[in-house]
N, CA, C and O atoms as a DFTB+ gen file, in Angstrom:
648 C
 N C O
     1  1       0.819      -1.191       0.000
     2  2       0.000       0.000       0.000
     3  2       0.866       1.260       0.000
     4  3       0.289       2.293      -0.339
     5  1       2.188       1.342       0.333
     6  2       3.022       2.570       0.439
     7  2       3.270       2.704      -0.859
     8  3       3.747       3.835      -0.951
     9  1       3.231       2.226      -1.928
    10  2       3.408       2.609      -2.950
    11  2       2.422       3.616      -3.854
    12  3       2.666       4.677      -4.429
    13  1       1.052       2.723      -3.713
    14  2       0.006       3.599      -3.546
    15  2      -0.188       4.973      -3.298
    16  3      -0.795       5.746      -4.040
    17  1       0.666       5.404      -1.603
    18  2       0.821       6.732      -1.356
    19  2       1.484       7.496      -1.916
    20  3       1.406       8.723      -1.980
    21  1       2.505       6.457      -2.559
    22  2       3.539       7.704      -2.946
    23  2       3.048       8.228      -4.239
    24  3       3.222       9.416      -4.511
    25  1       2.264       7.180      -5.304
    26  2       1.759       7.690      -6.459
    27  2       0.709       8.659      -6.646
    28  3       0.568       9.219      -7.733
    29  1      -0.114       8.920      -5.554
    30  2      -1.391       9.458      -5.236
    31  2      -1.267       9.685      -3.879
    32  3      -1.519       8.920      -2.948
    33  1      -0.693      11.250      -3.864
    34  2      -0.646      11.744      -2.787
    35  2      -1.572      12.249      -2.275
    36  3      -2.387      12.570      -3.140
    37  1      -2.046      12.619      -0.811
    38  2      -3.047      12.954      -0.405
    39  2      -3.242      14.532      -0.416
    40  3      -2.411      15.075       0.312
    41  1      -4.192      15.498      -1.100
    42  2      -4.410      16.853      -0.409
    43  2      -3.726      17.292       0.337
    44  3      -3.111      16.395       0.913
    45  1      -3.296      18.908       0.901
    46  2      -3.055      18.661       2.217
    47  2      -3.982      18.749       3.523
    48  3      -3.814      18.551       4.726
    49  1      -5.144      19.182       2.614
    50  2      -6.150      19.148       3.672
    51  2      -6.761      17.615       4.390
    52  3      -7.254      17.354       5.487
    53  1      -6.514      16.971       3.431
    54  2      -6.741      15.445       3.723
    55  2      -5.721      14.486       4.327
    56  3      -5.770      13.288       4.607
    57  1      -4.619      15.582       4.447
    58  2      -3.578      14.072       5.125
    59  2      -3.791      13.743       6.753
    60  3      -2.860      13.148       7.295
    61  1      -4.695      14.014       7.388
    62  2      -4.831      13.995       8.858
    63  2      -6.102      12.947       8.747
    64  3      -6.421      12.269       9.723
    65  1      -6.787      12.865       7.524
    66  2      -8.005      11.439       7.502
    67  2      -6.872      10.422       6.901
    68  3      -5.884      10.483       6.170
    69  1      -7.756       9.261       7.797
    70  2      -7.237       7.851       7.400
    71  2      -7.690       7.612       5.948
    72  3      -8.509       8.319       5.361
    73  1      -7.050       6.513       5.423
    74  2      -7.797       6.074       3.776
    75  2      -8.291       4.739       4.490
    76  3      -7.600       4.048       5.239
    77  1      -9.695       4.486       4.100
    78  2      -9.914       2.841       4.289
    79  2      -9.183       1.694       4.126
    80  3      -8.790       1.264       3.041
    81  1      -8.980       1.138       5.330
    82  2      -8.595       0.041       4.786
    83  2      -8.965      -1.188       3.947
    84  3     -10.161      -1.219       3.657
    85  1      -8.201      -2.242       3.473
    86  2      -8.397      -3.039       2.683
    87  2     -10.073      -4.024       3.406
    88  3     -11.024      -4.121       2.629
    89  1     -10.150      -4.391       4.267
    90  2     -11.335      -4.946       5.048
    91  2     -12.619      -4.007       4.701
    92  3     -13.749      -4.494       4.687
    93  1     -12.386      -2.670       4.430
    94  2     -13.283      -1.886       4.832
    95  2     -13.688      -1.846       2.869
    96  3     -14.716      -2.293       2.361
    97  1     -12.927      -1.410       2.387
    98  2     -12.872      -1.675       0.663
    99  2     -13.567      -3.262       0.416
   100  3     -14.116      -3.334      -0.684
   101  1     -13.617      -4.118       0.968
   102  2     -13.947      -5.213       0.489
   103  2     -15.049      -5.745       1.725
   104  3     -15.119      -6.949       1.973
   105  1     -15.531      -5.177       2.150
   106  2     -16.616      -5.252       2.734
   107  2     -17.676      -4.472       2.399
   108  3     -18.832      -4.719       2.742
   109  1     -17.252      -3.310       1.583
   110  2     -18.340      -2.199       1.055
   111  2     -18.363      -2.388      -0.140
   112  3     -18.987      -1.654      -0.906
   113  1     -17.551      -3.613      -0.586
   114  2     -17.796      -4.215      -2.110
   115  2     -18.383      -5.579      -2.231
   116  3     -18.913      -5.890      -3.298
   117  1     -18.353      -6.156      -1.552
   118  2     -19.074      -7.344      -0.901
   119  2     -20.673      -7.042      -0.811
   120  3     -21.520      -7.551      -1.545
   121  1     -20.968      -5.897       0.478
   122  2     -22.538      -6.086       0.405
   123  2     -22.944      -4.803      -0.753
   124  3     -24.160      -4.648      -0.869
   125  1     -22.328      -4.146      -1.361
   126  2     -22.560      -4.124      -2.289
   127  2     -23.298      -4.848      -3.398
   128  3     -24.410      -4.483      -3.778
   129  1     -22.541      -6.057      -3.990
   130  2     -22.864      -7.327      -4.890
   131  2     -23.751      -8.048      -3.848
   132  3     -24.202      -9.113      -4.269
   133  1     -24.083      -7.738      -2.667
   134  2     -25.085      -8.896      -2.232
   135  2     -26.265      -8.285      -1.840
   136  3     -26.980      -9.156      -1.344
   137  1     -26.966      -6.896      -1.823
   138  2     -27.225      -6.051      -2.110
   139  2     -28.696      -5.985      -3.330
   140  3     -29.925      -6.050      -3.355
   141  1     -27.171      -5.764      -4.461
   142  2     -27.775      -5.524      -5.815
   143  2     -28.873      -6.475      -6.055
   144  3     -29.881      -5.931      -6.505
   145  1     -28.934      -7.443      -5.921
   146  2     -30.724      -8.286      -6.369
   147  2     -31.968      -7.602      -5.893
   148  3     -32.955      -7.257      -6.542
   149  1     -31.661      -7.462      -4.408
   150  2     -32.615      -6.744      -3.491
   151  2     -33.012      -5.287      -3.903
   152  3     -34.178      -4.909      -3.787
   153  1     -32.138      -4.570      -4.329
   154  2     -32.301      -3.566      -4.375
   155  2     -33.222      -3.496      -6.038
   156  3     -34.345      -3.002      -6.146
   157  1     -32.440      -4.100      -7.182
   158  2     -32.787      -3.934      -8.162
   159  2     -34.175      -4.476      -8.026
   160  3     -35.033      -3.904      -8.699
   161  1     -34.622      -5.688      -7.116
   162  2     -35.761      -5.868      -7.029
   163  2     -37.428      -4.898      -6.734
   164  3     -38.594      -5.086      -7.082
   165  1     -36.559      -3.631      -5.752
   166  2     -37.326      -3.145      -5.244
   167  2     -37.528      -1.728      -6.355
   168  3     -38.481      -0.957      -6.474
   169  1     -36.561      -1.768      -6.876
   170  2     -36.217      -0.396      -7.857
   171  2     -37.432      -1.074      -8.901
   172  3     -38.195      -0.276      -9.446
   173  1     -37.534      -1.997      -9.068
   174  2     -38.373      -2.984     -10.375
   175  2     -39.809      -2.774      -9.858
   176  3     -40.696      -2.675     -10.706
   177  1     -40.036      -2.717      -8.921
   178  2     -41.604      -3.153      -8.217
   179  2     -42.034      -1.331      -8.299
   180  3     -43.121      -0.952      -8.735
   181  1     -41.163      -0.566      -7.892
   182  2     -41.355       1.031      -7.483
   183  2     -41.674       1.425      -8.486
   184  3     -42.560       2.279      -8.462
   185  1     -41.060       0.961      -9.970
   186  2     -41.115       1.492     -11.224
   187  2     -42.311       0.553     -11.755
   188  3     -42.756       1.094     -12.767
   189  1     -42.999      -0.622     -11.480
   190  2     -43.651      -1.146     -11.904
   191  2     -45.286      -0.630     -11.178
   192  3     -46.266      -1.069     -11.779
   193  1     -45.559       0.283      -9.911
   194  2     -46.072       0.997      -9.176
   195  2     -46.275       2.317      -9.983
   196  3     -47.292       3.002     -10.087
   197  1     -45.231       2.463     -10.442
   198  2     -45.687       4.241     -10.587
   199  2     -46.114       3.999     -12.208
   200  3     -47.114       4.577     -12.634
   201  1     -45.633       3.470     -12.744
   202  2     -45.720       3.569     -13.984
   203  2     -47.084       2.633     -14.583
   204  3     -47.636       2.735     -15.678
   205  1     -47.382       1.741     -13.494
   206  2     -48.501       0.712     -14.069
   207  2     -48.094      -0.376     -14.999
   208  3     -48.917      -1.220     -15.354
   209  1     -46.523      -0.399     -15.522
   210  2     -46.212      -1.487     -16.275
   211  2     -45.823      -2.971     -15.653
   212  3     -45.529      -3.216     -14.483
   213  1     -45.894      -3.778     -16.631
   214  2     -45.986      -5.440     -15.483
   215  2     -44.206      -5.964     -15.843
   216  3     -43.516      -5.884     -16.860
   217  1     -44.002      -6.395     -14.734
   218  2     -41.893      -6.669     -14.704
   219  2     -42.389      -7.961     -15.206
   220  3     -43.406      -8.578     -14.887
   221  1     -41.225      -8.320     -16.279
   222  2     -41.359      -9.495     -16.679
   223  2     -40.902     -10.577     -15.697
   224  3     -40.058     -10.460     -14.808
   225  1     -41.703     -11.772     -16.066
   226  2     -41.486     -12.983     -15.064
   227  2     -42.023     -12.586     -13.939
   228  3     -41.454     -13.120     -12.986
   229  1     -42.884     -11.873     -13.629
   230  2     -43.094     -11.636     -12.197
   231  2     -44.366     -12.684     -12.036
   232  3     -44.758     -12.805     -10.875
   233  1     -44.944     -13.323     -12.866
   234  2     -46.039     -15.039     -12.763
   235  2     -45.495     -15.549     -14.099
   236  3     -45.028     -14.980     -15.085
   237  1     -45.817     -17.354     -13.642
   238  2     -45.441     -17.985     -14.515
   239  2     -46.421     -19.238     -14.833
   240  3     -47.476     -19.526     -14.268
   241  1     -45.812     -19.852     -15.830
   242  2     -46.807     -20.730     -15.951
   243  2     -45.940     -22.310     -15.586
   244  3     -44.803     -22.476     -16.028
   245  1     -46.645     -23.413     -14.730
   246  2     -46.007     -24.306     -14.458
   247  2     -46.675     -25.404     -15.012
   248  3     -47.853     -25.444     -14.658
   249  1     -46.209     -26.620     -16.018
   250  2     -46.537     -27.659     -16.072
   251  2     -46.343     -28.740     -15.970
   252  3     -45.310     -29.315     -16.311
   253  1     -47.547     -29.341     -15.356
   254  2     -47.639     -30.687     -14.531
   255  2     -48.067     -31.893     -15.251
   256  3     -49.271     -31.893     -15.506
   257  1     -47.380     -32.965     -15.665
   258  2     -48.434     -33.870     -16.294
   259  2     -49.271     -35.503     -15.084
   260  3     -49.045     -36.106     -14.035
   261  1     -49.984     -35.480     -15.915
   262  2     -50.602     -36.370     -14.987
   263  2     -51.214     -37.728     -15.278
   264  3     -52.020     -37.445     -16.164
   265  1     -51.289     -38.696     -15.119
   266  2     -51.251     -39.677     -15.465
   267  2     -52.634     -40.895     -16.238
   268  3     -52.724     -41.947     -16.870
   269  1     -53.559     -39.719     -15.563
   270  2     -55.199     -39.622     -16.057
   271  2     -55.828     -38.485     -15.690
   272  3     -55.350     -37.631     -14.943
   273  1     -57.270     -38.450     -16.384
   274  2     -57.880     -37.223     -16.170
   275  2     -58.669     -37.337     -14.556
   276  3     -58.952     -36.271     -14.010
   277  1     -58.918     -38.324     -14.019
   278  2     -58.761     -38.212     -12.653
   279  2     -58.045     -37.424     -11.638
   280  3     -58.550     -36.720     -10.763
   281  1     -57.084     -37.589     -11.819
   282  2     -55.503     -37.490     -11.396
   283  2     -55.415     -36.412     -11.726
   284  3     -54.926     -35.766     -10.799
   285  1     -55.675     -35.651     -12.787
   286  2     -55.371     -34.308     -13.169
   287  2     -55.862     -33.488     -12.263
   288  3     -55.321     -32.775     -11.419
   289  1     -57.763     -33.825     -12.760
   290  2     -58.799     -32.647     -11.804
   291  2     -58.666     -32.775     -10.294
   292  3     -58.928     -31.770      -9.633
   293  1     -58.359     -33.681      -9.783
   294  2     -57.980     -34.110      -8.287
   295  2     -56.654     -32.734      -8.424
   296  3     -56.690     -31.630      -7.880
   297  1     -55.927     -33.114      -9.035
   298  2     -54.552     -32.371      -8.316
   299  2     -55.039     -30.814      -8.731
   300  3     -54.843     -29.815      -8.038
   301  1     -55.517     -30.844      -9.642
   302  2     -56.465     -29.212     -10.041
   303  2     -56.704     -28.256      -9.187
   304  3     -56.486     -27.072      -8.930
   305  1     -57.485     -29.658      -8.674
   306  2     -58.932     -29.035      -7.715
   307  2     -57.888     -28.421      -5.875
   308  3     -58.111     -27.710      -4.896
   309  1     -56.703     -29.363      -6.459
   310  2     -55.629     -29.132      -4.548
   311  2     -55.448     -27.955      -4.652
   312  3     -55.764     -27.077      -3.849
   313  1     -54.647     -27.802      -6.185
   314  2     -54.032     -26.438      -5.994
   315  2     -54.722     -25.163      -5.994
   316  3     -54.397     -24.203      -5.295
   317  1     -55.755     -25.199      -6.866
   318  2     -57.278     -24.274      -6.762
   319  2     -57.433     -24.048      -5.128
   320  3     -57.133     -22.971      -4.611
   321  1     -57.856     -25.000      -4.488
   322  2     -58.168     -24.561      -3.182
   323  2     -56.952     -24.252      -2.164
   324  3     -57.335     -23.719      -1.122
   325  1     -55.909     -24.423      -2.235
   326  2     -54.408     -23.828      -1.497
   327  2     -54.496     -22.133      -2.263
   328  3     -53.866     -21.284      -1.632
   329  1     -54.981     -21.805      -3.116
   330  2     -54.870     -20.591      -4.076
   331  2     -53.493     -20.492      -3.796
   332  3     -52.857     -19.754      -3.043
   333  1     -52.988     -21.917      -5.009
   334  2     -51.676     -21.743      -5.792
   335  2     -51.469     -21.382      -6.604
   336  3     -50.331     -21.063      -6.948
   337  1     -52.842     -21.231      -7.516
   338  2     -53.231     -20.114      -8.256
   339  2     -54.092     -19.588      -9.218
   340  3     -55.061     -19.141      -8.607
   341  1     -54.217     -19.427     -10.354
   342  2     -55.034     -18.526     -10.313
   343  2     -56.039     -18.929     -11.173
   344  3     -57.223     -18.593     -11.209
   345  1     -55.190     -19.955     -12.094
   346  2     -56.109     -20.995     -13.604
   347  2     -54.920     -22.150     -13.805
   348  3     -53.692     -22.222     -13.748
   349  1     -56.236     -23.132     -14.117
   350  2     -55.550     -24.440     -14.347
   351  2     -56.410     -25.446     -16.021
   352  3     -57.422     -26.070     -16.342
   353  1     -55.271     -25.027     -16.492
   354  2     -56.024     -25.699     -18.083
   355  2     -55.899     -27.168     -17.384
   356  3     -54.998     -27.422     -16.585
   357  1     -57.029     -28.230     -17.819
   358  2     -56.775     -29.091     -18.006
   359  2     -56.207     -29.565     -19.392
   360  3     -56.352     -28.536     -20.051
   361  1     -55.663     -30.468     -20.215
   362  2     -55.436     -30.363     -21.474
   363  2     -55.484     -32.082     -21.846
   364  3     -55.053     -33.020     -21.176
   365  1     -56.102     -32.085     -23.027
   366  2     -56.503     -33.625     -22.934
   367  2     -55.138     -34.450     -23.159
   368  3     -53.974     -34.047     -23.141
   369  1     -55.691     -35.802     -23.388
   370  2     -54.760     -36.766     -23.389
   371  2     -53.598     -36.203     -24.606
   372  3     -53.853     -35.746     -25.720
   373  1     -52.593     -36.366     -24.117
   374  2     -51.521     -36.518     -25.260
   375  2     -50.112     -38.038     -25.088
   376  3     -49.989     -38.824     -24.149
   377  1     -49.476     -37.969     -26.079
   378  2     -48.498     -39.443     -26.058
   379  2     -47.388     -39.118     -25.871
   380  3     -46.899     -38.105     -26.371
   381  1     -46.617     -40.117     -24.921
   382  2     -45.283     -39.343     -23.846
   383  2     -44.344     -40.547     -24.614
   384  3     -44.901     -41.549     -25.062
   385  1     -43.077     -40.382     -24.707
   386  2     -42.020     -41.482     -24.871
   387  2     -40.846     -40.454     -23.899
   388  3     -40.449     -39.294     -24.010
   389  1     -40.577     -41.568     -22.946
   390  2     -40.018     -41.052     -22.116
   391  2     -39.391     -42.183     -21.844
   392  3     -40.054     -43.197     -22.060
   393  1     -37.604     -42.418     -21.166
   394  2     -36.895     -43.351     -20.221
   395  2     -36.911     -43.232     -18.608
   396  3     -36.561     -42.326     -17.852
   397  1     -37.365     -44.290     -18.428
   398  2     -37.486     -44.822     -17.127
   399  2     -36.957     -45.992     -16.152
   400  3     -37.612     -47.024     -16.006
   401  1     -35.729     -45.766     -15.494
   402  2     -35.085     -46.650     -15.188
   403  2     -34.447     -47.327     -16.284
   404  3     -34.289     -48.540     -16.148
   405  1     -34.090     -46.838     -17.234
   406  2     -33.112     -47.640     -18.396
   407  2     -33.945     -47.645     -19.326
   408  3     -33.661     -47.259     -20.460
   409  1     -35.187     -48.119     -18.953
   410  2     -36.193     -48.579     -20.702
   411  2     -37.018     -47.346     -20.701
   412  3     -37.479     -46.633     -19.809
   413  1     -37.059     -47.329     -22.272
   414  2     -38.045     -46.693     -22.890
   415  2     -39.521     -47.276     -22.963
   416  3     -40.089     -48.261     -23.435
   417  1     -39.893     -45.918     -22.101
   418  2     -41.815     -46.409     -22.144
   419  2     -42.488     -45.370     -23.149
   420  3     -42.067     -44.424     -23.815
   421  1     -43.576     -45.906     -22.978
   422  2     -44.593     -44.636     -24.536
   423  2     -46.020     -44.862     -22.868
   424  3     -46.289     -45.842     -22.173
   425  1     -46.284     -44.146     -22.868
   426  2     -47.849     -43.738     -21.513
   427  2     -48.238     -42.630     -22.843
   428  3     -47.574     -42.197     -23.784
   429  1     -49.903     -42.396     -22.309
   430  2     -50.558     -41.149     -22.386
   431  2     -50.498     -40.429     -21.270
   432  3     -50.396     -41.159     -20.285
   433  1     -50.525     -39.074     -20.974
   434  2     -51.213     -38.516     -19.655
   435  2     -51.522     -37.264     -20.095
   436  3     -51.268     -36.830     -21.218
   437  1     -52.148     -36.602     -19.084
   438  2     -53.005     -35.454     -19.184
   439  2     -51.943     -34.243     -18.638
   440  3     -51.125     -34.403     -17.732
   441  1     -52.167     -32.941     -19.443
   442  2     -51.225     -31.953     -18.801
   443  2     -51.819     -30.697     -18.209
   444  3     -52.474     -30.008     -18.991
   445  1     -51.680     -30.208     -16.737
   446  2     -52.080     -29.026     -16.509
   447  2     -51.206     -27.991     -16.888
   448  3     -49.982     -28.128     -16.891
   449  1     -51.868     -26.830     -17.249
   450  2     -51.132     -25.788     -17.252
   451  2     -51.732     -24.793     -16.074
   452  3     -52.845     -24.313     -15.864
   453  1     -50.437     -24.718     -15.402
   454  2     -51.102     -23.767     -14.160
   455  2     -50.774     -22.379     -14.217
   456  3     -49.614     -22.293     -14.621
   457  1     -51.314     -21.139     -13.975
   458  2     -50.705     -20.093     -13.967
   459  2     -50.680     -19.450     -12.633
   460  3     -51.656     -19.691     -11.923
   461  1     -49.836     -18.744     -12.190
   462  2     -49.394     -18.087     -10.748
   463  2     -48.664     -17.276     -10.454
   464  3     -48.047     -17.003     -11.483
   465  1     -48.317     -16.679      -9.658
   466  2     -46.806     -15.911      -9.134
   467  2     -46.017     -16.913      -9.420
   468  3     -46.304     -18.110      -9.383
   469  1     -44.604     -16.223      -9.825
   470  2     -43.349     -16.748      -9.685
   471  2     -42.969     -17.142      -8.296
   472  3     -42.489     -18.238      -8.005
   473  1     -43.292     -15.882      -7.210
   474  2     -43.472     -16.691      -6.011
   475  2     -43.659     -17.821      -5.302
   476  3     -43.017     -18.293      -4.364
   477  1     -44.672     -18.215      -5.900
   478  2     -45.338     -19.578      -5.567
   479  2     -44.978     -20.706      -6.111
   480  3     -45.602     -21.750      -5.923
   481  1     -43.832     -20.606      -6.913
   482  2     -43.598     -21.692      -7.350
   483  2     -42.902     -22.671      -6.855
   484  3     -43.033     -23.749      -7.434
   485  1     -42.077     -22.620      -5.801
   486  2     -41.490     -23.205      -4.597
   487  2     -42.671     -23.857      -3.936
   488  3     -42.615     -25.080      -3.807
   489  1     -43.818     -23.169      -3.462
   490  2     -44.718     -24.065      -2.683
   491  2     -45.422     -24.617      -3.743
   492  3     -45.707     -25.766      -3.403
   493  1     -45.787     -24.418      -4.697
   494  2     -46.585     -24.815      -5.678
   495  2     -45.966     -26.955      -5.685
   496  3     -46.431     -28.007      -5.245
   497  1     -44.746     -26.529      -6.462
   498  2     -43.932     -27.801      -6.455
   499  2     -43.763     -28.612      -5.425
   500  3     -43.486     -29.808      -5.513
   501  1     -43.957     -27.854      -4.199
   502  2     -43.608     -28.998      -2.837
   503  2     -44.817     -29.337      -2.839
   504  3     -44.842     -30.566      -2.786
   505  1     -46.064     -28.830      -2.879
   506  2     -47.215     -29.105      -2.669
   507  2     -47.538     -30.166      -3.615
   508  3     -48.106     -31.165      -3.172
   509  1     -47.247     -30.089      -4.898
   510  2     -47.582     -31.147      -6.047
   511  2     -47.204     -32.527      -5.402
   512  3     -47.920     -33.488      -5.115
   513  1     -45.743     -32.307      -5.252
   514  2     -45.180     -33.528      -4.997
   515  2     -45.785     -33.970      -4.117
   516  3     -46.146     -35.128      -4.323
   517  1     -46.069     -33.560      -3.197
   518  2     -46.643     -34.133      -1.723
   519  2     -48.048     -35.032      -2.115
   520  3     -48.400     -36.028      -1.482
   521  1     -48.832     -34.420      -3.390
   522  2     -49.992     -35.389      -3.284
   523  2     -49.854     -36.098      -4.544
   524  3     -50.786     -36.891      -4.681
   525  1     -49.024     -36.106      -5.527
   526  2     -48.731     -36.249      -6.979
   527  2     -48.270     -38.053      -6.733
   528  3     -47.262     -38.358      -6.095
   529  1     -49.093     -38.970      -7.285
   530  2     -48.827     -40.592      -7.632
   531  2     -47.592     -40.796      -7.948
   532  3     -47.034     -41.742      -7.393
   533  1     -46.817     -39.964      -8.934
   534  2     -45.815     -40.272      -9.652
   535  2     -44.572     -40.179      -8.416
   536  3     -44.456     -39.301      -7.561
   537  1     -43.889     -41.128      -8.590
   538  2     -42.272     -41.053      -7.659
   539  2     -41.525     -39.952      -8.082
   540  3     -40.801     -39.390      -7.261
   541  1     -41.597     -39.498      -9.404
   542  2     -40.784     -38.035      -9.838
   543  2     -41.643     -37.387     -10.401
   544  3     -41.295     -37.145     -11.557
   545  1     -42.507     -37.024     -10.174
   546  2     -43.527     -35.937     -10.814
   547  2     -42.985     -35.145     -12.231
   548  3     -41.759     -35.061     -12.156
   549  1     -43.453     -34.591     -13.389
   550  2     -43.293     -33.445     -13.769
   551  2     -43.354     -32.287     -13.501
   552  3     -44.373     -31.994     -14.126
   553  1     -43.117     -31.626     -13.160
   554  2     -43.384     -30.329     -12.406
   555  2     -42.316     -29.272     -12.994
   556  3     -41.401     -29.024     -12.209
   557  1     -42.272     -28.646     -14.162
   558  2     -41.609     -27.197     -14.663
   559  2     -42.676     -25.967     -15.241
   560  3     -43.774     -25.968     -15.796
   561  1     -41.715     -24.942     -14.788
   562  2     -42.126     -23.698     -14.849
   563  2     -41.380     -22.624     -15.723
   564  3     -40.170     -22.643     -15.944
   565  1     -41.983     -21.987     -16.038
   566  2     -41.526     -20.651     -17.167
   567  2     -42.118     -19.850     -16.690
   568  3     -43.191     -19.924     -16.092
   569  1     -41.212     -18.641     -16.996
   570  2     -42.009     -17.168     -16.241
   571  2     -42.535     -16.580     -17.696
   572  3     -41.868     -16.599     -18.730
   573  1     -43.884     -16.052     -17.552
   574  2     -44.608     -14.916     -18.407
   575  2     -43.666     -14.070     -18.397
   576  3     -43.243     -13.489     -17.397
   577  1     -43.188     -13.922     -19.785
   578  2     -42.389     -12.386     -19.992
   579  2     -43.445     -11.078     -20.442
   580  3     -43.255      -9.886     -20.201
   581  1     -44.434     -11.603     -21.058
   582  2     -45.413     -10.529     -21.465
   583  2     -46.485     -11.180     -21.878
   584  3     -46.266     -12.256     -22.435
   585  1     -47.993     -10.707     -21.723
   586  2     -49.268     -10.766     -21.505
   587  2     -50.377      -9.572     -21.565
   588  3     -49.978      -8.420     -21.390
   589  1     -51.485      -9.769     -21.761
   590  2     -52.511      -8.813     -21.843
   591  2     -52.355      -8.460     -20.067
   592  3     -52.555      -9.218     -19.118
   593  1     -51.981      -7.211     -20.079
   594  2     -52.127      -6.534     -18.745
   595  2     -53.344      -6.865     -17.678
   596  3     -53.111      -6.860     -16.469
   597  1     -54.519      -7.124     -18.149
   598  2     -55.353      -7.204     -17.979
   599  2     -55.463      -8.651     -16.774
   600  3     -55.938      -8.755     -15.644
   601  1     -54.924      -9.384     -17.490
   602  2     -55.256     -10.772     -17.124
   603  2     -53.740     -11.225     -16.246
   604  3     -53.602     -12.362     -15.793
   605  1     -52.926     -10.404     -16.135
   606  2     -51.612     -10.783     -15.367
   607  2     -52.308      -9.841     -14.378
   608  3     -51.671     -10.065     -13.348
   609  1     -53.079      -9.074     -14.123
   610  2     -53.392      -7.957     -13.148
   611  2     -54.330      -9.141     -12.195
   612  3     -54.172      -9.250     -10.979
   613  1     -54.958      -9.676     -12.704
   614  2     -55.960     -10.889     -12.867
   615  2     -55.045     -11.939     -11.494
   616  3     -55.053     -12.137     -10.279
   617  1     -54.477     -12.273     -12.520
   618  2     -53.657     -13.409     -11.688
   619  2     -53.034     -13.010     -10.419
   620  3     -53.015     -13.640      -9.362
   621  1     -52.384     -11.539     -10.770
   622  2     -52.057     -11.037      -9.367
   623  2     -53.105     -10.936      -8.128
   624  3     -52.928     -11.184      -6.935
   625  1     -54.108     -10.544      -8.735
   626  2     -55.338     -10.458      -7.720
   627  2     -55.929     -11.458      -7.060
   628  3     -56.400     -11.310      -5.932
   629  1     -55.963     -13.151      -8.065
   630  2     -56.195     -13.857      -7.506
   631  2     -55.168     -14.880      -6.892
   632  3     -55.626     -15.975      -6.566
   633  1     -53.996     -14.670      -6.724
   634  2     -52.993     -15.697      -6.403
   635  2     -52.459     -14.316      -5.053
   636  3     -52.140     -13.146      -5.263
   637  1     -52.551     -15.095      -3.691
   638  2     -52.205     -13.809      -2.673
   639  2     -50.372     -14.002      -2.261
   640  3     -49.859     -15.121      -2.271
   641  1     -49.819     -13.128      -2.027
   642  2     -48.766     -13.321      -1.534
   643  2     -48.083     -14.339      -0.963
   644  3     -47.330     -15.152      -1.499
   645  1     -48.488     -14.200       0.449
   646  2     -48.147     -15.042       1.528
   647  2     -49.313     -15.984       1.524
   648  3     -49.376     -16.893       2.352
């Protein structure tokens, strides 16, 4: 660091303050970068407040397949009443080729499409699994990047926070 001084000398009004030390530089650069999500998060929501525009990914859509149409409206009907969220397509039968334990199987099953907060998608998934037949469920999600305002306003209204 004395080298430092000698290249970039201090004011003379400034030579009686300390310069930070190295701990102090890398601690105010640290929560800095740990920080920035939070913040940009809140800068996103403030601007999405004043302005009335919708942040992308802020709901997504998650799909579940299911193994009959039983099985579907049953798991439908769970997440409907947890208000995991907000609409649930059922979607008819379609044909799967998928590996399982080494072999290749061909099944039909039924697919929901669920829509919700991005939020919720952590409980959404624990919740599936918890009542879902399958030993590994399907369960993926994509965030809405853009939508009729209208109906993401929608979803916000009916899918609650906490």
């Amino acid at each position: 660091m004395e080298w430092l001084s000698q290249r970039c000398p201090l004011p003379p009004a400034a030579q009686g303050c300390p310069r930070p030390g190295r701990g102090t530089v890398l601690l105010v650069l640290t929560l800095s970068l740990l920080m920035y999500p939070v913040l940009r998060s809140l800068a996103l929501q403030l601007h999405s407040a004043v302005t009335g525009s919708y942040i992308s990914g802020t709901h997504s859509i998650a799909f579940i397949n299911c193994l009959n149409e039983q099985i579907a409206k049953d798991i439908a009907r769970a997440i409907m009443e947890k208000k995991l969220a907000a609409y649930v397509n059922i979607l008819p039968k379609s044909s799967a080729l998928y590996f399982w334990k080494g072999e290749l199987e061909e099944s039909t099953e039924i697919l929901l499409l669920v829509k919700t907060r991005t939020s919720k998608i952590g409980e959404l998934s624990d919740y599936v699994r918890s009542i879902h037949p399958f030993e590994i469920p399907e369960i993926i999600s994509l965030p809405i990047d853009q939508g009729n305002p209208l109906y993401l306003k929608w979803i916000e209204e009916s899918v609650p926070r906490n």
